[in-house]
C-alpha angles and dihedrals in degrees: 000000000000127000117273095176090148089117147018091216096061135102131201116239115201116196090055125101109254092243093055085045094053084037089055088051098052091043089054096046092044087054088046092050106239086138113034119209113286080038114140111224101213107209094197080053092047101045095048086040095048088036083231126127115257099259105066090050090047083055095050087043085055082046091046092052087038091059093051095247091106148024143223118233119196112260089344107080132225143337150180106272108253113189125191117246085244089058098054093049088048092053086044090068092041095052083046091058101040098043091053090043094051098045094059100047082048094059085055101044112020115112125209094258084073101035088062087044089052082047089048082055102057091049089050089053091055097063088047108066100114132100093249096056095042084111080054104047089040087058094044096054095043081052087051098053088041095056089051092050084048094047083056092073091222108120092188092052083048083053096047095050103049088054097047093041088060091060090043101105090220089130087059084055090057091041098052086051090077094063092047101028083161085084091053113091096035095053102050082049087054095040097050096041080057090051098048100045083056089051091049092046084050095047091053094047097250109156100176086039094054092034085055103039080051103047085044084054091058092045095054084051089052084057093051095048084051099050093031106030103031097238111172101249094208080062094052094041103054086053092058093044086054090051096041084056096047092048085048090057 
């Protein structure tokens, strides 16, 4: 097994391939902060730092670029994925529009198989509200959305919202909440009470029910990007007001 000696607060997992381990670091480091966005990940630097050969770094680093918390620049390398201001608001009203869109489509298609996986979620959230386990938390809850766009049926809306969810800056929430972990705890119990009131719209069939309690749970996001992330809030919420008047239509 090869070193892995990059933090003290990792644990090797085992039965992981070597590329998702070093990717799990990284993720962990980039929530914590230790590379801010703009940030170059140096794979020669990884790999000495980590004892590992280049390639599964070069994996995690593909992973890393896969999940939305980094980019790939031509015949530069990787770095730390840094959105405008004018980005993230444009993903905001996206993510307005395709999580009320898939929430209704899932209340009409979802079975009971995924209903119990989206339940199996939640329960796993709850065992995941330190500081240690924000990288955690972040990849349960983008499981979490994903499974709802997937339980829609509608493969376009699954590709949509990949792409848009990648440019979403929920990483930079997590992050933020290690320089005001007195937000923490307040924030996951909000967050998964929101969750779970749109699983429980979704498992009675309740299209308007699970289309409202999602749309409630962007718009308490907006409200993050704007306290943590100093959004402008007349940006935020002119976007809101646009898509408030095309759903209206």
């Amino acid at each position: 097994m090869y070193n892995m000696a990059f933090s003290s607060e990792q644990t090797v997992v085992q039965h992981k391939p070597l590329k998702e381990e070093i990717f799990d670091v990284l993720h962990r480091q980039i929530i914590a902060g230790k590379y801010a966005p703009g940030d170059w990940l140096r794979q020669d630097d990884i790999a000495s730092q980590m004892g590992v050969s280049m390639t599964p770094v070069r994996e995690a680093l593909d992973l890393l670029v896969a999940a939305g918390l980094a980019e790939r620049v031509p015949y530069r390398g990787v770095m730390v994925l840094e959105l405008s201001k004018q980005e993230i608001v444009e993903a905001y009203g996206l993510r307005l529009v395709l999580e009320e869109m898939a929430a209704r489509d899932a209340a009409r298609y979802i079975t009971q198989e995924q209903i119990s996986v989206l339940y199996e979620t939640l329960d796993q959230m709850k065992d995941h509200v330190t500081l240690n386990e924000m990288s955690h938390a972040r990849q349960l809850s983008r499981e979490f959305h994903s499974s709802i766009v997937e339980a829609s049926g509608n493969s376009l809306l699954s590709k949509l919202y990949g792409i848009v969810s990648n440019s979403f800056p929920d990483w930079m929430l997590y992050e933020a909440m290690f320089r005001h972990p007195e937000l923490l705890e307040k924030s996951l119990v909000n967050e998964q009470k929101e969750h779970r009131a749109i699983v429980d719209a979704l498992s009675k069939r309740d299209a308007d029910k699970a289309a409202q309690k999602s749309v409630e749970h962007v718009l308490n996001l907006g409200k993050d990007l704007e306290k943590l992330l100093g959004i402008p809030g007349g940006l935020l919420r002119d976007k809101e007001r646009m898509v408030s008047l095309s759903n209206s239509k």
